[in-house]
MARMI-862630 format. One record per atom (N, C-alpha, C): atom name; x negated, y, z; residue in one letter; residue number from 1. Coordinates in nm, 3 decimals. Layout:
BEGIN
R zaro      px      py      pz drenmi bakol
R   CA       X       Y       Z      A   NUM
...
! end
This chain:
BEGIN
R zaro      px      py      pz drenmi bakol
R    N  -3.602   1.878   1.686      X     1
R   CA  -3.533   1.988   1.624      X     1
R    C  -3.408   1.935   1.555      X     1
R    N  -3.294   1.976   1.553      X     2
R   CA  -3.173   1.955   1.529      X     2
R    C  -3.176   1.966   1.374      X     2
R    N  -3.128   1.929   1.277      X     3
R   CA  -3.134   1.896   1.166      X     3
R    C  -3.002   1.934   1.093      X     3
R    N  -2.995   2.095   1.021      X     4
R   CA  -2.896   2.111   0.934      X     4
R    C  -2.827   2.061   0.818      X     4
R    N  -2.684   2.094   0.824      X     5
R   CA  -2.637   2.039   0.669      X     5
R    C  -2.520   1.961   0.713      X     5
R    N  -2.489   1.912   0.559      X     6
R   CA  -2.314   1.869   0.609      X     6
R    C  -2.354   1.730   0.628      X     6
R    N  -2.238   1.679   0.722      X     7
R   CA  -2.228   1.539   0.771      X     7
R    C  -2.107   1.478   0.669      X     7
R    N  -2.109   1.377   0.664      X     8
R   CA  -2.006   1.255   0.550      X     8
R    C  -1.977   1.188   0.656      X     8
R    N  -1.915   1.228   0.767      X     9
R   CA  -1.792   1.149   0.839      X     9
R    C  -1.689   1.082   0.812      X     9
R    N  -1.669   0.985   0.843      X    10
R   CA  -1.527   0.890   0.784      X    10
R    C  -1.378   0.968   0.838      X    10
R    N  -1.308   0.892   0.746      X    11
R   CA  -1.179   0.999   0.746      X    11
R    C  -1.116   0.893   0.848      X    11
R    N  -0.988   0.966   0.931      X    12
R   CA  -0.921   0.884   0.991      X    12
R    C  -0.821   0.802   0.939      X    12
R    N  -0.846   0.724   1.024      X    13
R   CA  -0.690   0.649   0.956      X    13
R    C  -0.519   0.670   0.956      X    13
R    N  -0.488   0.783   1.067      X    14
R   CA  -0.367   0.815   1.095      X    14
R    C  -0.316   0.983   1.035      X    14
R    N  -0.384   1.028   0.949      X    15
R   CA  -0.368   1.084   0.854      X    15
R    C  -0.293   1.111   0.719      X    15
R    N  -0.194   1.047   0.672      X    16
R   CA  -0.185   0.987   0.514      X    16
R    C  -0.029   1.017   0.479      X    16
R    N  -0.007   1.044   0.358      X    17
R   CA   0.122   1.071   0.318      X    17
R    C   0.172   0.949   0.204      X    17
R    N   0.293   0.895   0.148      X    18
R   CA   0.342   0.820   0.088      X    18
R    C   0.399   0.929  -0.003      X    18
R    N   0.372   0.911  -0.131      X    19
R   CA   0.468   0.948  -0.241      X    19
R    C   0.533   0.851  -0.305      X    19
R    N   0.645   0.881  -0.406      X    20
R   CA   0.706   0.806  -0.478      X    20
R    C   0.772   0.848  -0.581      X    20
R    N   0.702   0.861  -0.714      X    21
R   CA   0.738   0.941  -0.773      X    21
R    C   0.725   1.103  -0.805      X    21
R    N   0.613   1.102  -0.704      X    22
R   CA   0.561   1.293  -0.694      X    22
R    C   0.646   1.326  -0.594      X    22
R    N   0.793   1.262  -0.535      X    23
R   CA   0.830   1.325  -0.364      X    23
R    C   0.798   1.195  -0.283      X    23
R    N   0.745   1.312  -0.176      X    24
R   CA   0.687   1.274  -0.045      X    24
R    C   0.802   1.216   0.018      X    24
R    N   0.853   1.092   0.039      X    25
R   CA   1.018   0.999   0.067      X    25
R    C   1.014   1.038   0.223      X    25
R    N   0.900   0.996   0.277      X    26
R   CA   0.935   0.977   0.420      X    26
R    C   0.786   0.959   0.502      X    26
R    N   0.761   1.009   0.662      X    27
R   CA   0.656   1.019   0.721      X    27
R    C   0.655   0.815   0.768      X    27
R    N   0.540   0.812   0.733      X    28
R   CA   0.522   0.617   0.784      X    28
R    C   0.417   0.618   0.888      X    28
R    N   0.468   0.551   0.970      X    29
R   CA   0.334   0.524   1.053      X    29
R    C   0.256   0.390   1.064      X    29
R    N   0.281   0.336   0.957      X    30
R   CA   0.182   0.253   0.926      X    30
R    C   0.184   0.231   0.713      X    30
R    N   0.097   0.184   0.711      X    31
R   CA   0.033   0.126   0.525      X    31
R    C  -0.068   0.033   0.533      X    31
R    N  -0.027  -0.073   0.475      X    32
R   CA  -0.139  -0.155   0.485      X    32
R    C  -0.102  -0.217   0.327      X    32
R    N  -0.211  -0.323   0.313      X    33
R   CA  -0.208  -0.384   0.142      X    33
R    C  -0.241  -0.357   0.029      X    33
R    N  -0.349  -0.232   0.087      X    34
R   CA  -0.416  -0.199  -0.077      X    34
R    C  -0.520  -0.284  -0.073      X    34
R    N  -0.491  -0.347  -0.155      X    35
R   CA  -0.590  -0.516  -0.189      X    35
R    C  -0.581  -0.499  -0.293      X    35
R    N  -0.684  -0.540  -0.375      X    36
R   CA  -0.694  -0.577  -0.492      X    36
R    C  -0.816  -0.752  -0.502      X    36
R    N  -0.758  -0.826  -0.604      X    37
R   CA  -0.847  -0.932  -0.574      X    37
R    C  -0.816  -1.021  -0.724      X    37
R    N  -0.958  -1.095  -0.735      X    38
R   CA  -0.939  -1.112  -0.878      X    38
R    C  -0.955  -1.280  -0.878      X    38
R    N  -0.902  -1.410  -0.952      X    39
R   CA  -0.958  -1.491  -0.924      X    39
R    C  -1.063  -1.590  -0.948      X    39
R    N  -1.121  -1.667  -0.885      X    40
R   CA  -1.208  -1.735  -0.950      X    40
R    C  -1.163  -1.842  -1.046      X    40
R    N  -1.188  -1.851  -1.184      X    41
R   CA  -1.195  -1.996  -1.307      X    41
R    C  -1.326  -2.036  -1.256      X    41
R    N  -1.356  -2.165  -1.211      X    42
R   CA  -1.504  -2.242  -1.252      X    42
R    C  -1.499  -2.302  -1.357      X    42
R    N  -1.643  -2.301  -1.425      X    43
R   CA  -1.640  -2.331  -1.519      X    43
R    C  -1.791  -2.411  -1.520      X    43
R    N  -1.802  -2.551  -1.618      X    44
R   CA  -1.932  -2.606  -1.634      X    44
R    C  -1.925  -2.700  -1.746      X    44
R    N  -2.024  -2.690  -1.774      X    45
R   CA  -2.072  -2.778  -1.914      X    45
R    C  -2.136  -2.862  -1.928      X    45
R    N  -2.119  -2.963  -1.986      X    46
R   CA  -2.242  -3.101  -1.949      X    46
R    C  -2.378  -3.106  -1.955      X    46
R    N  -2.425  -2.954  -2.033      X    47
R   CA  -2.593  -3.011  -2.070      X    47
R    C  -2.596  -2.891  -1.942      X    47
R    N  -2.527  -2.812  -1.873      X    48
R   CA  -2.606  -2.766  -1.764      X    48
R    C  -2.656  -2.824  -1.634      X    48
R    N  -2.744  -2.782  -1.536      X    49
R   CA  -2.752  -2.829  -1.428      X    49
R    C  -2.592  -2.842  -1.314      X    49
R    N  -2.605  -2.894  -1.191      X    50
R   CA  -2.535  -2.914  -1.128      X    50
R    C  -2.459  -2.762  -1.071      X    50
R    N  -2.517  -2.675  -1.138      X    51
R   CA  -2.416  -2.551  -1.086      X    51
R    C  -2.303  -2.522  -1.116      X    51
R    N  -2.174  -2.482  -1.091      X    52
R   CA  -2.064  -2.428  -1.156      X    52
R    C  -2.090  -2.300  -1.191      X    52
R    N  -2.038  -2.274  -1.290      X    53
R   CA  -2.026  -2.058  -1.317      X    53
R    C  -1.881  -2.054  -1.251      X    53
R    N  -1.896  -1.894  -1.226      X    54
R   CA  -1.814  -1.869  -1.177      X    54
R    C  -1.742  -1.746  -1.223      X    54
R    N  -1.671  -1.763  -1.338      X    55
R   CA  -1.600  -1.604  -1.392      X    55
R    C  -1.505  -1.555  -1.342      X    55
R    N  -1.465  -1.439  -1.419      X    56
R   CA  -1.336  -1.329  -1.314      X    56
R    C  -1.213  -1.391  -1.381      X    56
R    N  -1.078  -1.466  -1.338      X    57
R   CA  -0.992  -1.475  -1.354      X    57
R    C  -0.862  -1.353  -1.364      X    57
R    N  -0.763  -1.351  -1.362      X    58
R   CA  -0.652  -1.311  -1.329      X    58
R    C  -0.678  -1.205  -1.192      X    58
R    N  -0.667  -1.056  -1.252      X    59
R   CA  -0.572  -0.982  -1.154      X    59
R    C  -0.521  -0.998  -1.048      X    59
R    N  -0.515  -0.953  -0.887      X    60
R   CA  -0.405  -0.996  -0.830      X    60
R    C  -0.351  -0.807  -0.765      X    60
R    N  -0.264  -0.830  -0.696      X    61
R   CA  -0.289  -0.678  -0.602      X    61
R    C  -0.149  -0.708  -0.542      X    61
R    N  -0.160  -0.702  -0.388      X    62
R   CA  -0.124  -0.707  -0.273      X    62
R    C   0.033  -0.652  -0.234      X    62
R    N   0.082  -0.675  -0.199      X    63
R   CA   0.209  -0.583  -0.143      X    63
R    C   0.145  -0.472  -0.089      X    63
R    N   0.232  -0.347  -0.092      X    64
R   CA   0.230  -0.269   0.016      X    64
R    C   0.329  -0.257   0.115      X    64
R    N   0.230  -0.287   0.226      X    65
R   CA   0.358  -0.294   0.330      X    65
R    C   0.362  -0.150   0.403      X    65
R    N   0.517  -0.075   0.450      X    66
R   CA   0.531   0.044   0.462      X    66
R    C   0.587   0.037   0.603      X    66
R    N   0.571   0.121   0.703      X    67
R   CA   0.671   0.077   0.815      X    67
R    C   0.702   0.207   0.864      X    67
R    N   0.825   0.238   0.923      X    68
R   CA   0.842   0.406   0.969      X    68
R    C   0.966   0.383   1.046      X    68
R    N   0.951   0.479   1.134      X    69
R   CA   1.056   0.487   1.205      X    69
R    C   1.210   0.505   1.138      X    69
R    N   1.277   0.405   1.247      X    70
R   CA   1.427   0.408   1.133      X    70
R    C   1.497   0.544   1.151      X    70
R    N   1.580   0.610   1.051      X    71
R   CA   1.627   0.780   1.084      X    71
R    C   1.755   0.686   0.996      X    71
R    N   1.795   0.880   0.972      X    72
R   CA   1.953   0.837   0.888      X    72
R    C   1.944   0.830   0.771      X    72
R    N   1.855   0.848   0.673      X    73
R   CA   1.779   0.852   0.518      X    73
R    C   1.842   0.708   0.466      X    73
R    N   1.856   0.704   0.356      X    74
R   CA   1.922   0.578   0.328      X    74
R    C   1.846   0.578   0.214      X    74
R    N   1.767   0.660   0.150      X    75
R   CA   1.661   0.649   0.039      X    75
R    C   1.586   0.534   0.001      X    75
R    N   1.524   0.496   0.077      X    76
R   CA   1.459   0.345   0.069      X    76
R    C   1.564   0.245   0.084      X    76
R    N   1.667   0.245   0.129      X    77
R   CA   1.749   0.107   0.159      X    77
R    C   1.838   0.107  -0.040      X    77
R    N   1.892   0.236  -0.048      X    78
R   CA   1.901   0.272  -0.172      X    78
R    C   1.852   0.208  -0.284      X    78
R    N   1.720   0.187  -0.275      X    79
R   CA   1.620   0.158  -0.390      X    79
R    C   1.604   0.022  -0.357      X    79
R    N   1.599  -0.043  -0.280      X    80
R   CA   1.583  -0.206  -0.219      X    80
R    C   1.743  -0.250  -0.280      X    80
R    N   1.858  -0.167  -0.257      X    81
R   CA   1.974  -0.203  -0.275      X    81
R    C   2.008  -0.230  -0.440      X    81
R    N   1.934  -0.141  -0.500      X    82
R   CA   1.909  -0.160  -0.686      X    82
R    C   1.866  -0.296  -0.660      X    82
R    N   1.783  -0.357  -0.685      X    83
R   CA   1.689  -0.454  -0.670      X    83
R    C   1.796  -0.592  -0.652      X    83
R    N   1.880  -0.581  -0.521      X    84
R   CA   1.922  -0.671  -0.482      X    84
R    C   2.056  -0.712  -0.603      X    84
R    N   2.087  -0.558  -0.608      X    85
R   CA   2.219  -0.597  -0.740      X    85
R    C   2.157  -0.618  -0.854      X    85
R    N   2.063  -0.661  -0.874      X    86
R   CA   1.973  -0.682  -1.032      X    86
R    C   1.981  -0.570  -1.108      X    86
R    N   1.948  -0.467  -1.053      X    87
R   CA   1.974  -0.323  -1.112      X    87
R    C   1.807  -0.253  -1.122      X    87
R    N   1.689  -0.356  -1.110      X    88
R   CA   1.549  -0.321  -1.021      X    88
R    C   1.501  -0.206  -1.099      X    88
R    N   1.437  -0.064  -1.018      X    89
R   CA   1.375   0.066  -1.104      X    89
R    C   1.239   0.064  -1.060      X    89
R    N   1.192   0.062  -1.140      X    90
R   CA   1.041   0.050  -1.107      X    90
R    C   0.985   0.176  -1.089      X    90
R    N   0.897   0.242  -0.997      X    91
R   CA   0.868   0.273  -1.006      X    91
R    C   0.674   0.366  -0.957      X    91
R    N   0.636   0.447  -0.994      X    92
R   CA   0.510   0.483  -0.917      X    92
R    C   0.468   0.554  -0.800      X    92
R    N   0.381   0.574  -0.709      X    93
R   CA   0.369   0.631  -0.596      X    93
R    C   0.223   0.639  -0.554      X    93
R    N   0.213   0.668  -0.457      X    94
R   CA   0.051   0.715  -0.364      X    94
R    C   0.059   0.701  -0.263      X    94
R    N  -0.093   0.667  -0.200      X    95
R   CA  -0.046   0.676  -0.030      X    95
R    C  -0.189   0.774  -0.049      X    95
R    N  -0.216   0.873   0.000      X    96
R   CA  -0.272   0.981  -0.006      X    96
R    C  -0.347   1.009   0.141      X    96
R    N  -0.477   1.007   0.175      X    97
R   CA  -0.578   0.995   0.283      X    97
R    C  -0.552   1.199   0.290      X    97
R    N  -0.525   1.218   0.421      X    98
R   CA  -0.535   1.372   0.415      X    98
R    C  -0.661   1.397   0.505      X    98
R    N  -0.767   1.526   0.522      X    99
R   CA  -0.890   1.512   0.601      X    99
R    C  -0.794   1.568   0.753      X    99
R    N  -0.860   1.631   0.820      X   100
R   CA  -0.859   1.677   0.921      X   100
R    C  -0.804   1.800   0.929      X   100
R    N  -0.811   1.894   0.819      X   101
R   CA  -0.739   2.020   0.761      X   101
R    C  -0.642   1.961   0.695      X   101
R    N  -0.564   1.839   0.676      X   102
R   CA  -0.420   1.808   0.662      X   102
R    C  -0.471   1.818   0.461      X   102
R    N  -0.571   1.806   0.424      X   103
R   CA  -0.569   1.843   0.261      X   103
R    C  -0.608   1.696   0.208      X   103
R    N  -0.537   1.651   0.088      X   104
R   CA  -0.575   1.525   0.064      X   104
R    C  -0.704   1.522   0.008      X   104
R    N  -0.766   1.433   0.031      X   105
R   CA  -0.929   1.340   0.050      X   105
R    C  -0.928   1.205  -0.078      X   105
R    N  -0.840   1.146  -0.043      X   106
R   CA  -0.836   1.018  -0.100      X   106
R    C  -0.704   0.958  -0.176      X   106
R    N  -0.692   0.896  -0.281      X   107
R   CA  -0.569   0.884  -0.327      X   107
R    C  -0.542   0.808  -0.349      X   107
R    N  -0.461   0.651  -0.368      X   108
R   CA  -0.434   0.508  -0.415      X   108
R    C  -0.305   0.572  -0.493      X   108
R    N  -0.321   0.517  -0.622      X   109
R   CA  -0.222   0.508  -0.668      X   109
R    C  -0.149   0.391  -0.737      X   109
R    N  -0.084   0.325  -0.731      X   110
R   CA   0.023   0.239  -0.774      X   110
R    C   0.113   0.222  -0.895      X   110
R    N   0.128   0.121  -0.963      X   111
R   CA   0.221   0.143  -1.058      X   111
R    C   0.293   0.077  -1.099      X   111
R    N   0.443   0.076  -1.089      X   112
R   CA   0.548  -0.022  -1.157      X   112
R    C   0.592  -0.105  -0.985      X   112
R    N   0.584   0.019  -0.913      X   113
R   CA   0.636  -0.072  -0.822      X   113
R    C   0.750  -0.095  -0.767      X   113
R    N   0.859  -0.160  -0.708      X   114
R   CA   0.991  -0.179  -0.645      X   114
R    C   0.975  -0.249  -0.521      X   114
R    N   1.074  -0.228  -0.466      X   115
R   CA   1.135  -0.270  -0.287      X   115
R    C   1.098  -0.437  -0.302      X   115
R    N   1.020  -0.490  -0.249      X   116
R   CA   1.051  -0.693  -0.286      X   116
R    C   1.121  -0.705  -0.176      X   116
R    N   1.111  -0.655  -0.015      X   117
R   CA   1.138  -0.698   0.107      X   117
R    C   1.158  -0.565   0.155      X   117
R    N   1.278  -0.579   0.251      X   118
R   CA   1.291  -0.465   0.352      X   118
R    C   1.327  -0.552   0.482      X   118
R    N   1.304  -0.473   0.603      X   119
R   CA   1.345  -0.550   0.705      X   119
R    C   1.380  -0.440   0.814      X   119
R    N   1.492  -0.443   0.870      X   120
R   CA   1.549  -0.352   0.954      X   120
R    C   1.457  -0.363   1.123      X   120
R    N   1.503  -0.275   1.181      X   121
R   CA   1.467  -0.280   1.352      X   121
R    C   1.445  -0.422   1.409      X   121
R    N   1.393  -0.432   1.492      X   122
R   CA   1.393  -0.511   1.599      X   122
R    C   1.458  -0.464   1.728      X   122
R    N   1.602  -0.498   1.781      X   123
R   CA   1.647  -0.445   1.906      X   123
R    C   1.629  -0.514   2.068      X   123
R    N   1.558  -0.453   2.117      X   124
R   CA   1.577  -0.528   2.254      X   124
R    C   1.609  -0.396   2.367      X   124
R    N   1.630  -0.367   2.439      X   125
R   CA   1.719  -0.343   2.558      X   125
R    C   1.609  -0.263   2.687      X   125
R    N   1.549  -0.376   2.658      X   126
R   CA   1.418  -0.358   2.778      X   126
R    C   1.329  -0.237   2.773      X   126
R    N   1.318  -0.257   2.627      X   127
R   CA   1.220  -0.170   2.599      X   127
R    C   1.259  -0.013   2.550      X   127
R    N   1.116   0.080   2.575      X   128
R   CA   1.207   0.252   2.551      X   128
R    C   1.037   0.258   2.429      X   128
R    N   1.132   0.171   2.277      X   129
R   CA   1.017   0.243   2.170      X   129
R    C   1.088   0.276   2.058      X   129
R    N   1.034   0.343   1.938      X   130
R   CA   1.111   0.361   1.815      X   130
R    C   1.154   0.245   1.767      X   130
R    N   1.271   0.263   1.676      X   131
R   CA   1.301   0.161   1.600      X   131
R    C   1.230   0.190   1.472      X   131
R    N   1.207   0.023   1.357      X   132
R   CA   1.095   0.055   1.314      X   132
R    C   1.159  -0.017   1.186      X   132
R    N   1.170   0.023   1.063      X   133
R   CA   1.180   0.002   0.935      X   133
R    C   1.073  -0.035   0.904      X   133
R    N   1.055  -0.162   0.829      X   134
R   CA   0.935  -0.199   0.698      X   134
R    C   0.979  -0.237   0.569      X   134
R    N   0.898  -0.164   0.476      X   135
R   CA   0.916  -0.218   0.358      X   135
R    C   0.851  -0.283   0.280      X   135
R    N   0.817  -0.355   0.194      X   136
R   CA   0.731  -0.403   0.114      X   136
R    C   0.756  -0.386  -0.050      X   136
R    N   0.663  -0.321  -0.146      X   137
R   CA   0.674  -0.246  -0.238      X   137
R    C   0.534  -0.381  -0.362      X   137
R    N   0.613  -0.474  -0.415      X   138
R   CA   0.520  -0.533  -0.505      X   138
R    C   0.497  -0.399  -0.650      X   138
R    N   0.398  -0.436  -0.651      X   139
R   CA   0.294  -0.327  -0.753      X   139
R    C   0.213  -0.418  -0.892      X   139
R    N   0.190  -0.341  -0.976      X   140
R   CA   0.142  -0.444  -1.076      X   140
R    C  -0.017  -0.368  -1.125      X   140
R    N  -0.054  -0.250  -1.004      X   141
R   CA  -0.174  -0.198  -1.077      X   141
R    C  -0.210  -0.103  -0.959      X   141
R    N  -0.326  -0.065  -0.888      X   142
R   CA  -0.341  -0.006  -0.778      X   142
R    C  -0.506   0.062  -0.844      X   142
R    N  -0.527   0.172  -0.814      X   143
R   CA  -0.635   0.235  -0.853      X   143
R    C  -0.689   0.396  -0.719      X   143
R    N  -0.806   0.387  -0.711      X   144
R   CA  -0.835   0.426  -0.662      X   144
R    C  -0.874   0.608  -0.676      X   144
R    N  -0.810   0.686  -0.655      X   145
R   CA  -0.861   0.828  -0.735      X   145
R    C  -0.909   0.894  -0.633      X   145
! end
């Protein structure tokens, strides 16, 4: 007999919107680098046995790397371009999991972040694909809502 009720299916992965600042900058087709990772101090003492402890060190959290097709938007090159003239604006954003009805699900949010790396197209001749902008956005705090 078939067994009613709701299912907890995983969300997809090609789903997701980028904010920055509460506006939505630009459609990406890729996000990767929500990492968070903390490090290990060992630590040991002479009257213990041969074990080390092992406590939580230092914070870390990941770049986010952003990649989207290149258009005429100069928004992101803009904000990388502060940065480069020692002008850097920090600021906050989301990358936002939407379900299947396009409604957001899941939320990362970010904070204090700026452009570290941008990197333009790759051109070759041969090939018939988008050209592809990446960015990389160092962050000093990533949380999960």
């Amino acid at each position: 007999m078939a067994q009613t009720g709701s299912r907890n299916d995983p969300f997809g992965n090609f789903n997701f919107l980028v904010t920055i600042d509460g506006v939505t900058v630009a459609g990406f087709s890729e996000c990767s680098g929500l990492t968070t990772e903390t490090n290990i101090v060992e630590y040991r003492t002479g009257d213990e046995d041969i074990t080390v402890r092992k406590l939580p060190g230092l914070k870390k959290f990941n770049n986010i790397s952003l990649k989207r097709g290149f258009t005429n938007s100069k928004d992101l090159w803009e904000w990388r371009k502060k940065v480069l003239d020692g002008k850097t604006e920090r600021q906050s954003g989301s990358i936002v999991l939407l379900n299947e009805a396009r409604q957001p699900s899941i939320r990362w949010n970010f904070r204090e972040g700026w452009p570290s790396k941008w990197e333009g197209p790759t051109f070759n001749a041969k090939n018939n694909e988008v050209a592809i902008e990446t960015m990389e956005i160092a962050h000093e705090g990533l949380e999960l809502e």
